[in-house]
Structure formats: structure tokens, C-alpha cells
N, C-alpha and C positions, 0 to 999 in steps of 0.2 A: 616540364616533364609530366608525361599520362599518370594518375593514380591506379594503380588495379582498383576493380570493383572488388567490396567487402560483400558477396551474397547473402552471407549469413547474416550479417546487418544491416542489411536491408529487407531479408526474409522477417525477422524477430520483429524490425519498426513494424512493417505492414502487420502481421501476425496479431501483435498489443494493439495496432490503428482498432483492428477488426474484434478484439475483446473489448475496446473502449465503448466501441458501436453497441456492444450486447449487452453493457451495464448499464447504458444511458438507452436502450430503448425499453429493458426489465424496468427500468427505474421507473420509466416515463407509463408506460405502458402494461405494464406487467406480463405474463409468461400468457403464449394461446395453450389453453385448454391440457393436454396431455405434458404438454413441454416442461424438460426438468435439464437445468444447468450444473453440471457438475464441474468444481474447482478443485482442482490440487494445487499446493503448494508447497512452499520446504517453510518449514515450522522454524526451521533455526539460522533462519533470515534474521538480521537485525532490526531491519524495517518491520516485521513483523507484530503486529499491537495483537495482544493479547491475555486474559488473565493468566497467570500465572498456575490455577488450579489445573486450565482446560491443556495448558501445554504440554503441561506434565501426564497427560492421558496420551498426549501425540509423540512418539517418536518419530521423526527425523520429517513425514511429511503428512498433512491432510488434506480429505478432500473433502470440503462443503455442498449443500444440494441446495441449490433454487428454484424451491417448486411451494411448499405450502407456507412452512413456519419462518416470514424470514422479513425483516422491516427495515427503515432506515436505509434504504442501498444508495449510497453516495460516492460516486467517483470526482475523483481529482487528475492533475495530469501524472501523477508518480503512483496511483493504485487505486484500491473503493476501500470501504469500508463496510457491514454489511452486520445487521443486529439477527441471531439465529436461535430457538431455541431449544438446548439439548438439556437429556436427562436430568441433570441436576439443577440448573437455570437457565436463564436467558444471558447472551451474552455477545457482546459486541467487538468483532473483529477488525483489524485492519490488514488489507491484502498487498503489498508493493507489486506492480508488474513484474518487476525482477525476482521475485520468488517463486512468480508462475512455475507449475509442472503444467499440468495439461486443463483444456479447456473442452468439456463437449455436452451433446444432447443428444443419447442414445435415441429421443425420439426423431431424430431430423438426421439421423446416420451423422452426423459434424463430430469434428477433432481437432484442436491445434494441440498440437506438445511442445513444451519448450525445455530447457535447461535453465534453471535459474542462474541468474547472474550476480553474484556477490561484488560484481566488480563496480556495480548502478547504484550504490549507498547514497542516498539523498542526506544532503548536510543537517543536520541536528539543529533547529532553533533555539536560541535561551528562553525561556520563561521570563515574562515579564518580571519574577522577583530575581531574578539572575541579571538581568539586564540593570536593574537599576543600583543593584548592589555591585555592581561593576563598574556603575557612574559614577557611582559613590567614591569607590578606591581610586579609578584613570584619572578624578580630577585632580589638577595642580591650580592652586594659589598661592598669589603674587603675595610676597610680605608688601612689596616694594609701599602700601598702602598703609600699615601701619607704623612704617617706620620717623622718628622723629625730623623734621626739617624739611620732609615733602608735603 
């Protein structure tokens, strides 16, 4: 049996392919001249890395600018991460593509808008001390070794 096409999902893949493109060429290259990238996101994404002070200054979404004050821009395949510095400090973000709102450069007329996706949760990794203290507990040992006669 034929699948229908998902358009919408495959609009959103292409859409993130083409925000990936623009991280990794700001990264590599940095911005021409005039160009300033603005991001919005939804803030109360869970993927969403951020201190705690700056969030609490954002209700529900922000939009970051990548034009002068801005280092570190590192992407991965599930978001960037991206060091900025506002009023009060400097401070280091992380973006999920699935929190995306909108992507653009009023200098180059460009726009993507998305709807964030709460449904793209990327698994949570343990901490190395989580991990071992969990080795610690799953092991079982055998008595069968110190029992008398074996």
C-alpha cells in the first residue's frame, strides 16, 4: 500500500537542511558585511540550554541577533549552540531545531517560520557520574565463589 506524502514533513526537513547550511557557513565564514541573522525560539522548549537568570527575562519566546557581539556558534545535528553578549553578561545558549520560531535576514529580504515541535525531544544522556553509579548498583555477584567446598 502507497504512503500519502507528509508535506509538512518534509517542508520542516528541508527548511532546518537550509538553517543548518546558515550556521555552518556564519560559523565557518562569518556574516557579509550588512548581514544580521535573527532567531526566534520558544524558550520553554526543554532542549533549550540556558541560564536560568536570562530566562526568566524571556517569556514564552526569543529572538537572538547574529551580527556583531556573538562567538562560539557550534552546530550539531539536533540544534547550535551560540555564546552572546547581553546587558548584564555574556552568556551561552543552546538552540534545538525543534524550538525554532522563525529564521531570517531583513538584509537579504529571507524568512523561514516554523512551529516548534515539542514532539523532537532528544534523549537525555547520563553524566558520567550517573553512569557509573548505576554500575555500581546493576552489578550482581556470584557468592557461588566464596562459598565453602567450591
Amino acid at each position: 500500500m502507497t504512503k500519502k506524502l507528509d508535506y509538512g514533513f518534509l517542508m520542516r526537513k528541508a527548511s532546518i537542511s537550509i538553517v543548518k547550511e546558515i550556521i555552518k557557513q556564519i560559523a565557518t565564514d562569518g556574516l557579509y558585511k550588512k548581514q544580521q541573522v535573527y532567531i526566534t525560539f520558544a524558550v520553554n522548549h526543554p532542549d533549550v540550554k540556558m541560564s536560568k537568570l536570562l530566562r526568566e527575562d524571556y517569556d514564552g519566546e526569543m529572538t537572538i541577533v547574529l551580527q556583531y557581539e556573538f562567538w562560539d556558534l557550534i552546530l550539531d545535528d539536533y540544534g547550535f549552540s551560540v555564546s552572546l553578549a547581553f546587558e548584564h553578561s555574556d552568556e551561552t545558549i543552546y538552540v534545538p531545531f525543534a524550538a525554532l520560531i522563525s529564521v531570517n535576514d531583513p538584509s537579504e529580504d529571507f524568512c523561514l517560520d516554523f512551529t516548534p515541535d515539542f514532539s523532537e525531544i532528544k534523549p537525555k544522556t547520563e553524566s558520567k557520574s550517573q553512569q557509573s553509579e548505576g554500575d555500581k548498583a546493576g552489578k550482581v555477584i556470584s557468592l557461588d565463589a566464596f562459598r565453602k567446598g567450591k
